[in-house]
MARMILO-971065 format. One record per residue (C-alpha): residue number from 0; x, y, z; residue in three letters. Coordinates in steps of 0.5 Angstrom, whole numbers, plus 500, padded with zeros to 3 digits. Example, Ala and Ser with C-alpha at 12.3 -4.5 7.8 and 13.67 -1.06 7.14 Angstrom:
BEGIN
0; 525; 491; 516; ALA
1; 527; 498; 514; SER
***
This chain:
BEGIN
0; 920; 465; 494; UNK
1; 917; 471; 492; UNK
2; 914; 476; 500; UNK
3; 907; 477; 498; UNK
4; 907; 484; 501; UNK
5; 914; 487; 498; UNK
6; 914; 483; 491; UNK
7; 922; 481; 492; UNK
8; 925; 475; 491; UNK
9; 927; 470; 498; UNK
10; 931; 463; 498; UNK
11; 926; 457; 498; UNK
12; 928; 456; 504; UNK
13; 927; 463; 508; UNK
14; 921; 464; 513; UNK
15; 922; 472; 513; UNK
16; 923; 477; 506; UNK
17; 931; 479; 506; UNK
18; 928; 486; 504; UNK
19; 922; 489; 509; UNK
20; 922; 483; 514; UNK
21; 915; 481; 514; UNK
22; 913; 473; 513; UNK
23; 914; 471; 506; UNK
24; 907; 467; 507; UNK
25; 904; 474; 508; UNK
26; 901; 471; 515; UNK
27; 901; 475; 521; UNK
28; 904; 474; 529; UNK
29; 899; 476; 534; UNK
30; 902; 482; 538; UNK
31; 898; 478; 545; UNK
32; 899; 470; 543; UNK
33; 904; 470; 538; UNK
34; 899; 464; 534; UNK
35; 899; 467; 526; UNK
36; 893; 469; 523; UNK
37; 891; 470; 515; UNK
38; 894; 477; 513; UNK
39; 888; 481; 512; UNK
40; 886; 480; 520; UNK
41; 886; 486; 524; UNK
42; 883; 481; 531; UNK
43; 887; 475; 533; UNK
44; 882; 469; 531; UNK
45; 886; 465; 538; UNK
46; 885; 471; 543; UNK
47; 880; 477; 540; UNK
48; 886; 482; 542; UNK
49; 888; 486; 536; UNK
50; 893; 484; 531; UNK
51; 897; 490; 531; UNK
52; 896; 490; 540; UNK
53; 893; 497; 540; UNK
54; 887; 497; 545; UNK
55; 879; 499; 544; UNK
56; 876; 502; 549; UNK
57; 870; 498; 551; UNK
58; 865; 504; 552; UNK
59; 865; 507; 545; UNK
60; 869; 503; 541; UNK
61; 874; 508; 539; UNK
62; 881; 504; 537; UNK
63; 887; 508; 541; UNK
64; 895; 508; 542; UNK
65; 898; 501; 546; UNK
66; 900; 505; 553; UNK
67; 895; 510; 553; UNK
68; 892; 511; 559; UNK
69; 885; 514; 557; UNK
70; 881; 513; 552; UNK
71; 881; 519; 546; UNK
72; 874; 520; 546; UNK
73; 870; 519; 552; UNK
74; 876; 518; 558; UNK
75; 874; 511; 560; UNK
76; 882; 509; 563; UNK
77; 885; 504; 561; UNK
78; 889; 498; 565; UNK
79; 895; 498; 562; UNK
80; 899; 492; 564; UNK
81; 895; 488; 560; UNK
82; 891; 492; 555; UNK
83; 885; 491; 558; UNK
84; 879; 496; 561; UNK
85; 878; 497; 568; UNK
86; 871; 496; 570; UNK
87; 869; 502; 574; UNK
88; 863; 499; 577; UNK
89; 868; 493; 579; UNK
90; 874; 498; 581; UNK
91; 871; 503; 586; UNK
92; 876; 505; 588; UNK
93; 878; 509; 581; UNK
94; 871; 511; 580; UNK
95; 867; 511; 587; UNK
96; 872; 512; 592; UNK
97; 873; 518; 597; UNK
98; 869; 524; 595; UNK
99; 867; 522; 589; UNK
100; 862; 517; 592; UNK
101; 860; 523; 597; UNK
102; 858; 528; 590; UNK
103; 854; 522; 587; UNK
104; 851; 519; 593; UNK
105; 848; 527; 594; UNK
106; 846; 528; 587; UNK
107; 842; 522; 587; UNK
108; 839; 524; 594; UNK
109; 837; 532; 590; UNK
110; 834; 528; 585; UNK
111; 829; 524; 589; UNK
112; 828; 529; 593; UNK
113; 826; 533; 585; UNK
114; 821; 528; 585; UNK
115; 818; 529; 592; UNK
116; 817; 536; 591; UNK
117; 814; 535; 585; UNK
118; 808; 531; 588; UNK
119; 807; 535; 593; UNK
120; 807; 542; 589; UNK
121; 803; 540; 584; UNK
122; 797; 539; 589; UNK
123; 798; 547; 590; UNK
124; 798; 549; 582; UNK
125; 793; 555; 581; UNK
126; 794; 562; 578; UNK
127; 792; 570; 581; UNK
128; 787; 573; 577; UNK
129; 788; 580; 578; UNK
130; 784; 586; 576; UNK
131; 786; 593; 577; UNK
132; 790; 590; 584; UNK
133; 784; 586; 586; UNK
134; 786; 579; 585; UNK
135; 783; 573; 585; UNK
136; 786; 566; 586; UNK
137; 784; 559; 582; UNK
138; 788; 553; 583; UNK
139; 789; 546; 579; UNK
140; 781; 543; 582; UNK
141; 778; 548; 578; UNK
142; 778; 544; 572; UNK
143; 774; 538; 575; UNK
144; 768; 542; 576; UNK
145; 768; 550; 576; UNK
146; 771; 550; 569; UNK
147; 765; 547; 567; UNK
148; 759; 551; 572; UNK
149; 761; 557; 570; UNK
150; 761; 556; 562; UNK
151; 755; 553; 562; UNK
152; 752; 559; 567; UNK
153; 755; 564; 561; UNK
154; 752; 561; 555; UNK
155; 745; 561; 559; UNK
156; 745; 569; 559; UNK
157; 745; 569; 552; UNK
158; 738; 567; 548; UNK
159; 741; 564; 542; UNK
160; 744; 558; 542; UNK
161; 751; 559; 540; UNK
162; 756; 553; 539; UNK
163; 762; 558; 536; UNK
164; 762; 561; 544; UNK
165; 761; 554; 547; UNK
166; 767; 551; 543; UNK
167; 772; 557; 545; UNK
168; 770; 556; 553; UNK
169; 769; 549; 552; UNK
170; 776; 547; 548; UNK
171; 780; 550; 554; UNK
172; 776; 547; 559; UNK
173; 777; 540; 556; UNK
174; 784; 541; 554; UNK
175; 785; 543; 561; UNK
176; 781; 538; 565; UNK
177; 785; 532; 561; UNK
178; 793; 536; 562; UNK
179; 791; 536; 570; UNK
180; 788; 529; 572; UNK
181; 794; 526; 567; UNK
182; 799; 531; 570; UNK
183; 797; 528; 577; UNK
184; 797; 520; 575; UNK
185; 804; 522; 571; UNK
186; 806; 525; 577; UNK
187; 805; 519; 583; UNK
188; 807; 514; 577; UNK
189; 815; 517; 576; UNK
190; 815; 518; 584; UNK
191; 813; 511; 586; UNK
192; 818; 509; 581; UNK
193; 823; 514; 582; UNK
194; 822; 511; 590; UNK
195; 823; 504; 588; UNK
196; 829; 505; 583; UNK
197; 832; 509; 589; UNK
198; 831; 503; 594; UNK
199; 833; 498; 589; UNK
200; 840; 502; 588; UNK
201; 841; 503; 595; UNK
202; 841; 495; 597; UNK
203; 843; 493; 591; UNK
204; 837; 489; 588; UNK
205; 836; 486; 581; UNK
206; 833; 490; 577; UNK
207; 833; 498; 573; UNK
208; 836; 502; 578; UNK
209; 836; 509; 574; UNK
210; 830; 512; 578; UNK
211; 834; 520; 574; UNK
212; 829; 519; 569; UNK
213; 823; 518; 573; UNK
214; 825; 524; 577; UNK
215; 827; 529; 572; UNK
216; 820; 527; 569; UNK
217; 816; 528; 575; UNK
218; 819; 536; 575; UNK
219; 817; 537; 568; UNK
220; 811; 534; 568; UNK
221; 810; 538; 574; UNK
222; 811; 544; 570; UNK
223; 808; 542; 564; UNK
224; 802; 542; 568; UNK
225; 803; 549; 570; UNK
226; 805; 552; 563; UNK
227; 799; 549; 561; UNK
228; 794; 552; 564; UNK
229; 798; 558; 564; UNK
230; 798; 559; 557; UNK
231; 790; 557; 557; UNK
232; 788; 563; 561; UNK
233; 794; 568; 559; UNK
234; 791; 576; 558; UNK
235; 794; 581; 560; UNK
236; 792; 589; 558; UNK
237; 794; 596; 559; UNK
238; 791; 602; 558; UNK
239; 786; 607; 559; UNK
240; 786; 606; 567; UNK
241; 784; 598; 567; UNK
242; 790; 593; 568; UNK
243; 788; 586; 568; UNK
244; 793; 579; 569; UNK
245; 793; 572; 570; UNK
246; 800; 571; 574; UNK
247; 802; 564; 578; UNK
248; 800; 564; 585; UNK
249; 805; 565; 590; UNK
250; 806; 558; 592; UNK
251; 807; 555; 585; UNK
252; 813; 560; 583; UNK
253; 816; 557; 590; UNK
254; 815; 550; 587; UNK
255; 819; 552; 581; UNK
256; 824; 554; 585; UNK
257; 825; 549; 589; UNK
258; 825; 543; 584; UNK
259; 829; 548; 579; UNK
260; 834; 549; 585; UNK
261; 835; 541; 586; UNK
262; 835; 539; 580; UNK
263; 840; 543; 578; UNK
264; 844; 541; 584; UNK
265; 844; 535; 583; UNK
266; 846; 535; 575; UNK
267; 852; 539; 577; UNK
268; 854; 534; 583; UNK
269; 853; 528; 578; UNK
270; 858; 532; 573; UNK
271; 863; 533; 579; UNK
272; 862; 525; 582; UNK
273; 865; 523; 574; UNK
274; 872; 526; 576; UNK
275; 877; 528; 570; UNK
276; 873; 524; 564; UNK
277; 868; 528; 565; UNK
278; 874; 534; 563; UNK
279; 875; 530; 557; UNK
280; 875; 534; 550; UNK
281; 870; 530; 546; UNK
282; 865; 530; 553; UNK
283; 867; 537; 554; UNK
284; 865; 540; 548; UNK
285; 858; 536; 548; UNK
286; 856; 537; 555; UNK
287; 857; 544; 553; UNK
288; 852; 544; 546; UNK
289; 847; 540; 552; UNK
290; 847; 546; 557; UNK
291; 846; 551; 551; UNK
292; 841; 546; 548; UNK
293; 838; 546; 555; UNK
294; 838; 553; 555; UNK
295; 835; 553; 548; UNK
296; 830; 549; 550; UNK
297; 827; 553; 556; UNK
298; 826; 559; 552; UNK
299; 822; 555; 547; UNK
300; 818; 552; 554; UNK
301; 817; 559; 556; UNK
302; 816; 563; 549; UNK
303; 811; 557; 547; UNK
304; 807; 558; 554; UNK
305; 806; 566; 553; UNK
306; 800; 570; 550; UNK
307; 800; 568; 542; UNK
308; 796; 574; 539; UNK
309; 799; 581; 541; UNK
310; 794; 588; 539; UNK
311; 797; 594; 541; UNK
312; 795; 602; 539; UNK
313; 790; 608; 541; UNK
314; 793; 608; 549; UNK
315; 791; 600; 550; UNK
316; 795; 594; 550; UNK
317; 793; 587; 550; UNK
318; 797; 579; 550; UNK
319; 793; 574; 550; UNK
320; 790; 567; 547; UNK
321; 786; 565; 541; UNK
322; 781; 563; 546; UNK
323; 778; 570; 548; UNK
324; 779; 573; 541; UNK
325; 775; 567; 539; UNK
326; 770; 567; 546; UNK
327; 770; 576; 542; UNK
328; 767; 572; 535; UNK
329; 763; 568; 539; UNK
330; 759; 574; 542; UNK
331; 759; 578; 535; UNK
332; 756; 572; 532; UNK
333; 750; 572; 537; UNK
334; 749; 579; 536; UNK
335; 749; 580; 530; UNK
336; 744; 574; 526; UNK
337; 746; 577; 520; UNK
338; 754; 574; 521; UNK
339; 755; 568; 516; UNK
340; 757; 562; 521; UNK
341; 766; 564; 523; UNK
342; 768; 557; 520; UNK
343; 775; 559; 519; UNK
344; 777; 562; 526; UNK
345; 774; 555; 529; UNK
346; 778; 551; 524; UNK
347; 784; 555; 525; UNK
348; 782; 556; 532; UNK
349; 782; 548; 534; UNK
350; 789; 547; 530; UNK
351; 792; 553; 534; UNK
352; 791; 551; 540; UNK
353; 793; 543; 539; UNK
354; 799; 544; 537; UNK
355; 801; 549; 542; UNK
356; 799; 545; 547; UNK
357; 803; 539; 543; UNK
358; 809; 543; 542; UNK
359; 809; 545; 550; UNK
360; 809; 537; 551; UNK
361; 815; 537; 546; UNK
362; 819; 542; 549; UNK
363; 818; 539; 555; UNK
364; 821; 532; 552; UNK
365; 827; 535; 549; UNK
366; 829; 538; 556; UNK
367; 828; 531; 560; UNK
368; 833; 528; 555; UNK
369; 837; 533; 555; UNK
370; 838; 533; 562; UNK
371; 838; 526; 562; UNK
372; 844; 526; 557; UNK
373; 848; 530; 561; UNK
374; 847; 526; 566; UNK
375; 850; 521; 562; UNK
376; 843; 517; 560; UNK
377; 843; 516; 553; UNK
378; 837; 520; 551; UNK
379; 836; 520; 543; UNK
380; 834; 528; 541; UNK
381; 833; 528; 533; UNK
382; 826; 524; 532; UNK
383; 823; 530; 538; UNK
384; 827; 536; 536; UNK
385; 824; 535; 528; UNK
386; 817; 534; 532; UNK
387; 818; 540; 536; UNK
388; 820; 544; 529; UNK
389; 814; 542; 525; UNK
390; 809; 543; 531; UNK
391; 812; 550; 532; UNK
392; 811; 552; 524; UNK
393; 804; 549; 525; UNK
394; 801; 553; 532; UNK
395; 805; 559; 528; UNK
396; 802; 559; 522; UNK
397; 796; 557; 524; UNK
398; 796; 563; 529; UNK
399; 798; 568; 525; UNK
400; 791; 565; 520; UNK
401; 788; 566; 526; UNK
402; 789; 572; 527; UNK
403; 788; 575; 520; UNK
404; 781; 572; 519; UNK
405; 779; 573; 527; UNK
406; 781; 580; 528; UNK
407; 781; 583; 521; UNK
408; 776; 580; 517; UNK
409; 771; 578; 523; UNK
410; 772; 583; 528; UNK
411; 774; 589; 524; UNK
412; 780; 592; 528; UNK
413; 780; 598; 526; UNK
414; 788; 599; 522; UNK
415; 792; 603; 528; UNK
416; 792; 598; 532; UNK
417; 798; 594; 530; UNK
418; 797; 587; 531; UNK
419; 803; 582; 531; UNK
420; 805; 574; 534; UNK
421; 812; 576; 537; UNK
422; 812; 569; 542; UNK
423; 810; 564; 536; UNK
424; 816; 567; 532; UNK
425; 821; 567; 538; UNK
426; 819; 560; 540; UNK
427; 819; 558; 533; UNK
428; 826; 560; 532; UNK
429; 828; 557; 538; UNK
430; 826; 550; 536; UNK
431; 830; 551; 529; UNK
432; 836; 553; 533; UNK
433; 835; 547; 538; UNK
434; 835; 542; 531; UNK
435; 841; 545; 529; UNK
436; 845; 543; 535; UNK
437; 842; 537; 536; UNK
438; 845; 535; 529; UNK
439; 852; 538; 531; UNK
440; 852; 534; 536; UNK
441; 850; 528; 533; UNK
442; 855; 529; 527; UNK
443; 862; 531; 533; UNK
444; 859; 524; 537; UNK
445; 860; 520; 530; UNK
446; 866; 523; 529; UNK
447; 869; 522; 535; UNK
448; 867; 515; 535; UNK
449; 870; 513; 528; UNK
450; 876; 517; 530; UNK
451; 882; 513; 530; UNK
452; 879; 506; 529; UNK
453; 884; 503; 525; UNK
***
C-alpha cells in the first residue's frame, strides 16, 4: 500500500506508514473524540473540536496554542481542563468578583449620572456678550422668540428691502432654533433610555441593557448644543480702545466640567473593572490609538466651532463668523443701490454655514463612538471619519470663497489688512489625522484577528 502523505510503500496488510507514521488511507483521528475524519478537515465532523486540539477563542476567533491560558489577541481566558472558554458572565467570580464589580457597578453610576447632568445643564445654556467689560447674557430660549423679534425690528430700520441682510440674521436664527428644540427632545429621549436600560441592568430583566451609549449621547448632544450656537455668534475684536466678545456664561462651563469629570471617570473605572485583559498587548495598543483619536477628535470639535474668518491689521483685530461679514454685505448693498445683487457670498454663504454645522455634528459622532469603543462597544468609525474629511474640506474651501469674494471683491478690504481661516485648516487637518488613525486601527484589528488562525 502506497501513504497518501510520504508517497513510500507499506505491507498490504498496514494501517499506519513505516516511514512518517501517518494513517495510510490519509484520514485523520480527532485529537478530542479520537473518531476519523477525511484528511483535509481542520474541525472534527463528530464533535466540532479542532483536529489538531488547539483552542479558538469564542470572542474574536483567533486560533491559539493547546494549554494556553489567554487568548493572543483580546485576552479572553481560557478553561484549560477541557479546552473550552469560560463564560465571563457565568463565572462572576473570574470577571465580577470582588473589587472589580466595586469599579464596574461605579462606572456605571458615573455614567448615569453623565446623562442627568446633561438634562439638567442643558436648560442653562446661554452665552456673555461683552463689550468693553459690560456684559450681557443670553440663554438657550432665545431662539424660540427673541431671535426672531429682534431681526425683524433691525430689517424694519432700513427702507429698502433687502433679502441679502435678512438671510444672514434669518439663517443662523433657523439654524439655531432647530439645533435647540432638537437638542432638548434629544436630550430627554437618551436620558429616559439611559434611566430604563439602567433599571433594567440593575433587576436583570430582558431586554438592551447598554444604557452607556445613550448616556454618552446625551453629554454630546449636550455640547453640541452649546458648540453651536457658539459658533453662530462667535466675534471677537481688539483695537483702538474697543474690545468686544461672545464668551459662555458661567453655569454652562460648570456643566462642561461636571459632564466632562464624569465621563471620564466613569471610562477610566470601566477600563480598570476589565482587569489584566484589558492590559493585553493587542487591546492595549488599540485603546491607546482610541484615547488619541478622542484627543484628535476633541480639537477638531473645538477648532470647527471657533470663529472661521480672522482680519487683522491697522491696530484691530477681529474672528468672527460668515454671518456678520454677510450682515456687512448686507448693509453695503442697501446703501449702495448701484451694487450688483452679491449671489456668490449668499450661495457661499449658505453652504459654508451647513457644512460647519454638519461637521460639528460629525465630530461630535465620531467622539461618542470613540468612547463607546473604549468602553468595549463596537462602534463602527470609518463611514463617519471619511464623512467628517469631506465636510471639513467643504466648509474649508467654501469659507476661504467666501472670504475672498465678501471681503475683497464686495467690501473692499483695503490690502494691510491680512485676512487668514486658521480654525478651518487646523479643523480640517485634524479630521485628516483622525481618518488615518481610524484606518491604523482597522488594519492592527484585522491583523491581529487573522494572527495564527491555522
Amino acid at each position: 500500500m502506497i501513504c497518501k502523505h510520504c508517497g513510500n510503500e507499506n505491507p498490504d496488510n498496514a494501517a499506519y506508514c513505516i516511514s512518517c507514521g501517518k494513517r495510510i488511507d490519509g484520514k485523520i483521528i480527532c485529537s478530542n473524540c479520537s473518531n476519523e475524519n477525511p484528511d483535509n478537515a481542520i474541525y472534527c465532523m463528530h464533535c466540532g473540536h479542532r483536529i489538531d486540539g488547539k483552542l479558538v477563542c469564542s470572542k474574536c476567533g483567533t486560533v491559539c496554542d493547546t494549554g494556553t491560558s489567554f487568548c493572543y489577541s483580546c485576552g479572553q481566558e481560557f478553561n484549560n481542563s477541557n479546552g473550552s472558554v469560560i463564560n465571563k458572565m457565568q463565572q462572576t467570580t473570574v470577571a465580577e468578583s470582588g473589587n472589580r464589580k466595586i469599579f464596574n457597578w461605579l462606572s456605571i453610576s458615573c455614567f448615569l449620572i453623565l446623562a442627568l447632568c446633561s438634562l439638567i445643564f442643558i436648560f442653562f445654556v446661554g452665552y456673555k456678550i461683552d463689550i468693553n467689560a459690560i456684559g450681557a447674557d443670553c440663554s438657550i430660549f432665545y431662539y424660540f422668540y427673541d431671535v426672531f423679534k429682534e431681526a425683524a425690528d433691525i430689517l424694519k430700520t432700513y427702507p429698502k428691502d433687502n433679502a441679502f441682510l435678512a438671510l444672514s440674521m434669518y439663517l443662523p436664527a433657523i439654524i439655531g432654533t432647530i439645533l435647540t428644540v432638537g437638542s432638548l427632545v434629544s436630550i430627554v429621549v437618551c436620558t429616559i433610555l439611559t434611566a430604563l436600560r439602567f433599571f433594567r441592568k440593575v433587576y436583570n430583566l430582558k431586554g438592551n441593557n447598554n444604557f452607556v451609549s445613550p448616556a454618552i449621547g446625551a453629554y454630546f448632544v449636550y455640547l453640541i448644543a452649546i458648540c453651536t450656537l457658539y459658533s453662530i455668534n462667535y466675534i471677537k475684536l481688539n483695537g483702538s480702545g474697543y474690545n468686544f466678545g461672545v464668551s459662555l456664561n458661567t453655569v454652562t462651563i460648570i456643566g462642561i466640567v461636571f459632564g466632562a469629570l464624569f465621563l471620564i471617570l466613569g471610562i477610566v473605572l470601566n477600563f480598570i473593572s476589565k482587569g489584566k485583559e484589558a492590559f493585553t498587548s493587542v487591546n492595549f495598543i488599540s485603546k491607546i490609538i482610541l484615547i488619541i483619536m478622542t484627543v484628535f477628535s476633541v480639537l477638531a470639535f473645538c477648532f470647527t466651532t471657533a470663529g472661521a474668518i480672522t482680519m487683522s491689521g491697522q491696530g484691530t483685530y477681529l474672528m468672527t463668523t460668515q454671518s456678520y461679514y454677510m450682515q456687512q454685505v448686507g448693509l453695503l448693498y442697501i446703501n449702495n443701490i448701484e451694487l450688483s445683487a452679491p449671489i456668490g457670498p449668499t450661495i457661499t454663504f449658505i453652504i459654508s454655514q451647513l457644512s460647519e454645522i454638519v461637521a460639528i455634528i460629525l465630530s461630535a459622532i465620531i467622539l461618542i463612538n470613540l468612547i463607546c469603543n473604549l468602553t468595549d462597544e463596537k462602534k463602527s468609525l470609518i463611514g463617519t471619519a471619511i464623512s467628517l474629511v469631506i465636510f471639513s474640506l467643504i466648509y474649508l474651501i467654501t469659507t476661504i470663497i467666501f472670504g475672498n469674494v465678501a471681503l475683497v471683491d464686495t467690501l473692499n478690504t483695503p490690502s494691510s489688512v491680512t485676512i487668514s481661516y486658521p480654525m478651518p485648516i487646523v479643523a480640517f487637518i485634524f479630521s485628516v489625522l483622525i481618518l488615518i488613525l481610524v484606518i491604523v486601527d482597522l488594519v492592527l484589528k484585522y491583523r491581529s484577528k487573522n494572527i495564527k488562525k491555522y
